[in-house]
C-alpha positions in Angstrom: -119.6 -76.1 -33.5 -116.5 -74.6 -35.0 -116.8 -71.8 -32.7 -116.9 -73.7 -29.9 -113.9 -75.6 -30.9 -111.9 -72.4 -31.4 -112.3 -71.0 -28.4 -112.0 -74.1 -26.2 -108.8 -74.5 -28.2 -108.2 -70.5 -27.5 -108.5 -70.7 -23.8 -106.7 -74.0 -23.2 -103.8 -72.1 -25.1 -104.2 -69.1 -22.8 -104.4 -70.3 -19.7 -101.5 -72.9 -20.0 -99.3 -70.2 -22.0 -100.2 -68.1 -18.6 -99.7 -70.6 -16.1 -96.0 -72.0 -18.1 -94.7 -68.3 -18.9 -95.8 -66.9 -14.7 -94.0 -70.5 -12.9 -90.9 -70.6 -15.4 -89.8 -67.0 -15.7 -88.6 -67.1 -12.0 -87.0 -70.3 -12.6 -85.0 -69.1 -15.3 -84.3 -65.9 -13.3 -82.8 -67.9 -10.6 -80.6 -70.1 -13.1 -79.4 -67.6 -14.8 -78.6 -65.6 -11.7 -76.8 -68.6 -10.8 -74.4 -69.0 -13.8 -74.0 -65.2 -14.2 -75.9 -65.0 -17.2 -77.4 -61.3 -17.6 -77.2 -57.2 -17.6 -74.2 -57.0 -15.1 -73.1 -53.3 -13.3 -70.2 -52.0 -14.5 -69.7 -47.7 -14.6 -72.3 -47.5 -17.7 -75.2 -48.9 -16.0 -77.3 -47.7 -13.2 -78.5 -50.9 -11.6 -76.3 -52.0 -9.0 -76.4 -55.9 -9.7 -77.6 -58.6 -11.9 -80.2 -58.5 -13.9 -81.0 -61.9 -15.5 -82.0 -61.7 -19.3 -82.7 -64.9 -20.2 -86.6 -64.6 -20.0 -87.1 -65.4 -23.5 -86.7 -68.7 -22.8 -90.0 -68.7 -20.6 -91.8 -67.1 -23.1 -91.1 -69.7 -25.7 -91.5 -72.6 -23.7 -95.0 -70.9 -23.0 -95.7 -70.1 -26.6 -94.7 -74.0 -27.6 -96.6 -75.2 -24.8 -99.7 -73.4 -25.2 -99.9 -74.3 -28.6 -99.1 -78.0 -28.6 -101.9 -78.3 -25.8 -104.2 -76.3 -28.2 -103.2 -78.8 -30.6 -104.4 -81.7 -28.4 -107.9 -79.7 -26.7 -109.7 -80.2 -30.0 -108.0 -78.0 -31.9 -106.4 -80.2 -34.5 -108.8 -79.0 -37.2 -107.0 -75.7 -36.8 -104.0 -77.8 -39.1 -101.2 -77.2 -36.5 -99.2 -80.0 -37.7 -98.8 -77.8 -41.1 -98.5 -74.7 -39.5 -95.7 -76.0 -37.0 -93.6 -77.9 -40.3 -93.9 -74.5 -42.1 -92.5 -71.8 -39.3 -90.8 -74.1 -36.7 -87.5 -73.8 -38.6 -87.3 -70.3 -38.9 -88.6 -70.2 -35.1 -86.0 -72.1 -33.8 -83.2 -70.3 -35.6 -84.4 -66.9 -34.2 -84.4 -68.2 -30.8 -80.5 -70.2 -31.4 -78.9 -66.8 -32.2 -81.1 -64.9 -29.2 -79.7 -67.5 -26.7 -76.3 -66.5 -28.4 -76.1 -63.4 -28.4 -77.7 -63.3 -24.9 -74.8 -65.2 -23.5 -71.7 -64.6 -25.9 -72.7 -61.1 -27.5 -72.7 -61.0 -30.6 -72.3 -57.9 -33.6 -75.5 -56.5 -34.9 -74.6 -58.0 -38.8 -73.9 -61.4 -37.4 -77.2 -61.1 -36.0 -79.0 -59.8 -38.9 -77.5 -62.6 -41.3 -79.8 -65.4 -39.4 -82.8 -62.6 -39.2 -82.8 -62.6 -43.0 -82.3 -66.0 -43.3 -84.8 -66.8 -40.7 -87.0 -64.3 -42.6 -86.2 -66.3 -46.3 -87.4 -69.3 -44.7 -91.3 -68.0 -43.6 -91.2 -66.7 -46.9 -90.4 -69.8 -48.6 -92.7 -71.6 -46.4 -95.8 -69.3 -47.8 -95.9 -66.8 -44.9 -96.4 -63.8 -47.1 -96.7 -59.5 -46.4 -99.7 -58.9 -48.8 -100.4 -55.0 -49.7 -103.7 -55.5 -51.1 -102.6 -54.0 -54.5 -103.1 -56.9 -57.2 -100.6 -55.7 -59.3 -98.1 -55.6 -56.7 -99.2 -58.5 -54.8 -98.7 -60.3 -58.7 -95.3 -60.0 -58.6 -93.5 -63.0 -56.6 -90.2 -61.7 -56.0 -91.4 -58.2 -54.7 -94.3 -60.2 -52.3 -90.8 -62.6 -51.3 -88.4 -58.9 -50.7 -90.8 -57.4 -48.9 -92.0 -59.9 -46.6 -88.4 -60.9 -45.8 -87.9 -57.4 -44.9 -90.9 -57.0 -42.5 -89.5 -60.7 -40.7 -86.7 -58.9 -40.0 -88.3 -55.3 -39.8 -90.3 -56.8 -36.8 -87.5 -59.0 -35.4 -85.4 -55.6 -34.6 -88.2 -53.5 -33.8 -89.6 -55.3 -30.8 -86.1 -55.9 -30.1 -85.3 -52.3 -30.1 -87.9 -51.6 -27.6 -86.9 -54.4 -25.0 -85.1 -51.3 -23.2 -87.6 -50.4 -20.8 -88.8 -52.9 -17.8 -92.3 -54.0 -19.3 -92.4 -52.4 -22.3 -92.1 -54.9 -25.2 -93.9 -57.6 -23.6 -97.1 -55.2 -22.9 -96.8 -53.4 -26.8 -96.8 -57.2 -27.9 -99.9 -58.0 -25.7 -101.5 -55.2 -27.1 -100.8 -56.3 -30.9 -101.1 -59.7 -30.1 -105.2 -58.7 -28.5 -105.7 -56.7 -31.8 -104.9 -59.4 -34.3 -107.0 -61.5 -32.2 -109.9 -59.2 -32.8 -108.9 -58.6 -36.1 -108.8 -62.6 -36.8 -111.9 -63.0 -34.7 -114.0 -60.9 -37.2 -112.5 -62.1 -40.4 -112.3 -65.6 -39.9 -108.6 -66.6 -39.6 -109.4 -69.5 -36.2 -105.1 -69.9 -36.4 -104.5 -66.5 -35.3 -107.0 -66.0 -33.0 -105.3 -69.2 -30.5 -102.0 -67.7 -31.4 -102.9 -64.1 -30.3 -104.4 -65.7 -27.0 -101.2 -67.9 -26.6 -99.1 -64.5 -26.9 -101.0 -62.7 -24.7 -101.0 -65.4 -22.1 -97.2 -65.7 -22.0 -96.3 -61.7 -21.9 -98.9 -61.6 -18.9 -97.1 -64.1 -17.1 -93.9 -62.4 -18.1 -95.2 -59.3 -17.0 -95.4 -60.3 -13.6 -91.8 -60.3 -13.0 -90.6 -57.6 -15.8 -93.3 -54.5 -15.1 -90.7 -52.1 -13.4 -88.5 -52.5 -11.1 -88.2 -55.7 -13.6 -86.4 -58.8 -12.0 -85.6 -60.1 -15.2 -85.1 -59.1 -19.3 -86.8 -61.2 -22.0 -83.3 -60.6 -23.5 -82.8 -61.0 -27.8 -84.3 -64.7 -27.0 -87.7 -63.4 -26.4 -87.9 -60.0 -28.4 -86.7 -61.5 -31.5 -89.1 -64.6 -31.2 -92.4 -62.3 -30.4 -91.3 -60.1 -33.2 -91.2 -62.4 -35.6 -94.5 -64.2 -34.3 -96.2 -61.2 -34.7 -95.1 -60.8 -37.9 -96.2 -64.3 -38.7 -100.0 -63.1 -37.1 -99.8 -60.0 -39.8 -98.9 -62.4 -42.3 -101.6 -64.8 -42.2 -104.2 -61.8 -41.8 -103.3 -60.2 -45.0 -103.2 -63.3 -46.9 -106.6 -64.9 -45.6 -107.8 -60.8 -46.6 -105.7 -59.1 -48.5 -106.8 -55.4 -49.2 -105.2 -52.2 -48.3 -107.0 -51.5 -45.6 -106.2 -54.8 -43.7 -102.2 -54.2 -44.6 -103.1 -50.2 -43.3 -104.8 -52.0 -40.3 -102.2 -54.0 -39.1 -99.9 -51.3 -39.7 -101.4 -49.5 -37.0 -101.6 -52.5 -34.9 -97.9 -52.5 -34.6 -97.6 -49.5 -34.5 -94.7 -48.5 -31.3 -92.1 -51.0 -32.8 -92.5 -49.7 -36.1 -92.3 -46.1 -35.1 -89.5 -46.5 -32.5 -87.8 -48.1 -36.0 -88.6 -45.1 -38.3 -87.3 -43.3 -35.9 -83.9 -44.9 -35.2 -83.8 -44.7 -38.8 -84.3 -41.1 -39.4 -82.6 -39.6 -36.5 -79.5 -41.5 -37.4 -79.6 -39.9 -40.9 -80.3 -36.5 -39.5 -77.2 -37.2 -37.2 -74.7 -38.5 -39.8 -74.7 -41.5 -37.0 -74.1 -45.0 -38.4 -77.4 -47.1 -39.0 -76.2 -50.1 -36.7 -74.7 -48.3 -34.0 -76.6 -48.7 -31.2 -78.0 -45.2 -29.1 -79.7 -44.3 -25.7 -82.1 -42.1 -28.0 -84.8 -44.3 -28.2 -89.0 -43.2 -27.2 -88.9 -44.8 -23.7 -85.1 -42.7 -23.5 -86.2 -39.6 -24.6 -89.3 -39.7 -21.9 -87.1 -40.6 -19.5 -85.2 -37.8 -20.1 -88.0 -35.0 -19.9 -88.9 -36.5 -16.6 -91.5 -39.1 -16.8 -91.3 -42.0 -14.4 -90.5 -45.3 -15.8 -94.3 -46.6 -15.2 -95.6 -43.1 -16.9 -93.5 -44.1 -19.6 -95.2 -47.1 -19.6 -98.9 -45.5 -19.3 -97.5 -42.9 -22.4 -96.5 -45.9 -24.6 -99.4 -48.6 -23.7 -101.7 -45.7 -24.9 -100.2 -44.6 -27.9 -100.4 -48.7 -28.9 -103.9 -49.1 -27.6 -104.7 -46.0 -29.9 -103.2 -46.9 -32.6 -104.8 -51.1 -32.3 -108.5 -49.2 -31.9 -107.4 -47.3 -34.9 -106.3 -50.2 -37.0 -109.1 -52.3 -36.0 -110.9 -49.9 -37.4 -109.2 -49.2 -41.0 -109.0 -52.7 -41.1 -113.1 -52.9 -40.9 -113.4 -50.4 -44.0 -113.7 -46.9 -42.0 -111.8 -43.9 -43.3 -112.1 -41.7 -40.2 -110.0 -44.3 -38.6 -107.0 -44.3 -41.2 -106.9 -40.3 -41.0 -106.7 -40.1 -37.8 -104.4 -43.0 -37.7 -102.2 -40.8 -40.2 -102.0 -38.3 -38.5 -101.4 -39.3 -34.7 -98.1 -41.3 -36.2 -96.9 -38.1 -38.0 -97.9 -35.8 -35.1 -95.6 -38.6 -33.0 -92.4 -38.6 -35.3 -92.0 -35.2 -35.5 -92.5 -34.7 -31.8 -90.3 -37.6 -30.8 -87.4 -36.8 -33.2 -87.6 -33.3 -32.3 -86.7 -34.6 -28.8 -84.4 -36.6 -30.1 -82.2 -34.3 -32.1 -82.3 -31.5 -28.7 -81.5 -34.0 -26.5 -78.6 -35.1 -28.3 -77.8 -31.5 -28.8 -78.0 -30.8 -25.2 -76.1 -34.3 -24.2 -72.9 -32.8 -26.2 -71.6 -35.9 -27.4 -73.8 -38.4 -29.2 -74.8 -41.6 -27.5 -74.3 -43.4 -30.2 -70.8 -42.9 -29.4 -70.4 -44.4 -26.5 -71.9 -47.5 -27.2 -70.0 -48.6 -30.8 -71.7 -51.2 -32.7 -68.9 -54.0 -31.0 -71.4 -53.4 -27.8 -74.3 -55.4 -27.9 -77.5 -53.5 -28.6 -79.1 -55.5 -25.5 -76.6 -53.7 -22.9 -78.4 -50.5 -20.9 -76.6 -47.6 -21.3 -76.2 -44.9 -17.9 -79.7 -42.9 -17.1 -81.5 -40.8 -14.6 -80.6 -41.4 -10.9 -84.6 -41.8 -10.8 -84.4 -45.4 -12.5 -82.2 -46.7 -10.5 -84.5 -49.8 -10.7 -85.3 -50.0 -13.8 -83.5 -50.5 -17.1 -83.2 -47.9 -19.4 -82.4 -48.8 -22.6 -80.1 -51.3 -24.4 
């Protein structure tokens, strides 16, 4: 009977997260077109007129709808009313500085004040990064640090690779599916409707951001996935907390958090300040050896589907899994920021110097005549 009550709950919140995110994205598209409110062309930027970015706000109204109707199809024994008290806050202050800096641009440290405080607040609330070590997991000012650092961790990283038409919303479909499966096999009934009410609104997304895209999720939508996913990876190391479920979903998010260690490390090995944004990014440095912007997307979809199969796997118990795991993400870093480094050495000057951090890190910087249709990076 439970079961039963799960999944009705799951496919009410799938289909109306769907149907919400697929006949509101265009509507937002056209008001925000209206007022002006997006990617505009100037010299820097290959497309050659608006592009809206305001499709975060679709995605949430998706995500808040799907749930709240999950809520009502028999799914109150799920305890949303709890859930929604303990990460509605935080929620809605992720989304309030996404809609800001969407339309007023704001500096990557005002940003990242509100992502750590957003982050404090799940972490007050009991939303907690478990590592599956008992003498770490003991200690409740390291469990607080570190799960304040993966809320914002995952905030930026999804953010960070919003700069390809379809990309973030199909790596956070991906996840979302894996957690899903994840939740599905351990027991957590919460995560399971969340993961299908994710997946629901990036499909209807989708429709009108897989390249050419009509319209960006923008910081509004990246920020808010990012920080729902973390929420998902949250709840599944707590209701199982070994190292293998913390390894597992690891893996599971596996592009954002690789497209971060990267940023990371290539702006060390540059001498390149850490918040200055750069057109050196995965999806950038693919574009730049050639690959179409949907071969991008087949390159990156696979490297995430990879590594989900692979978590799903660690996260069951199996070793092969976490080897292989291990070694397809260090086989990727040192690939990717081998391209990095030669492509800034061939560009001359460093991308990260024309766009200073004052530019927003949304903004697409100048590509490949080939994507003249598709954004590029931000």
């Amino acid at each position: 009977m439970a079961g039963n009550v799960i999944w009705i709950s799951g496919s009410t919140a799938f289909a109306s997260a769907l149907l919400i995110s697929f006949i509101l994205t265009p509507l937002v598209r056209r008001w925000a077109v209206r007022w002006r409110l997006g990617d505009k062309p100037n010299g820097r930027k290959v497309h050659k007129r608006l592009i809206p970015h305001l499709g975060g706000v679709a995605l949430v109204a998706a995500t808040v709808v799907g749930v709240g109707l999950s809520a009502l199809s028999r799914g109150a024994s799920l305890g949303w009313g709890d859930f929604a008290w303990r990460v509605l806050p935080a929620l809605a202050l992720v989304v309030a500085i996404g809609l800001v800096d969407d339309t007023r641009n704001l500096r990557a440290l005002q940003k990242l004040v509100v992502q750590v405080l957003a982050g404090a607040l799940l972490a007050l609330s009991g939303f907690h990064l478990l590592l599956g070590v008992p003498f770490l997991d003991a200690s409740p000012a390291l469990v607080a640090a570190l799960s304040v650092l993966f809320f914002v961790g995952m905030s930026s990283a999804v953010n960070l690779v919003d700069g390809h038409d379809g990309l973030a919303a199909g790596v956070c479909a991906i996840s979302a599916a894996t957690f899903g499966v994840m939740a599905a096999a351990g027991g957590s009934p919460t995560v399971v409707v969340l993961a299908l009410v994710v997946i629901g609104a990036c499909l209807g997304f989708l429709v009108f951001n897989f390249p050419p895209g009509r319209i960006y999720m923008g910081d509004t939508g990246s920020m808010f996935l990012g920080t729902l996913l973390a929420v998902m990876a949250c709840l599944l190391t707590m209701g199982d907390p070994r190292p293998a479920t913390f390894v597992g979903v690891c893996f599971a998010l596996g592009i954002p958090m690789l497209d971060v260690a990267l940023a990371i490390a290539r702006r060390f090995a540059m001498r390149s300040p850490l918040f200055r944004a750069d057109s050196l990014h995965m999806h950038h440095v693919l574009l730049q050896a050639g690959f179409t912007p949907r071969q991008i997307l087949v390159i990156l979809y696979s490297m995430q589907a990879l590594l989900c199969v692979l978590g799903f796997g660690v996260s069951r118990g199996l070793v092969l899994p976490a080897v292989v795991g291990c070694a397809v993400v260090a086989a990727a870093f040192v690939s990717f920021l081998r391209m990095m480094v030669a492509s800034q050495a061939v560009g001359g000057r460093a991308a990260s110097d024309i766009a200073p951090s004052s530019i927003p890190l949304k903004r697409n910087l100048q590509g490949d005549i080939r994507t003249q249709r598709s954004s590029v990076g931000r």
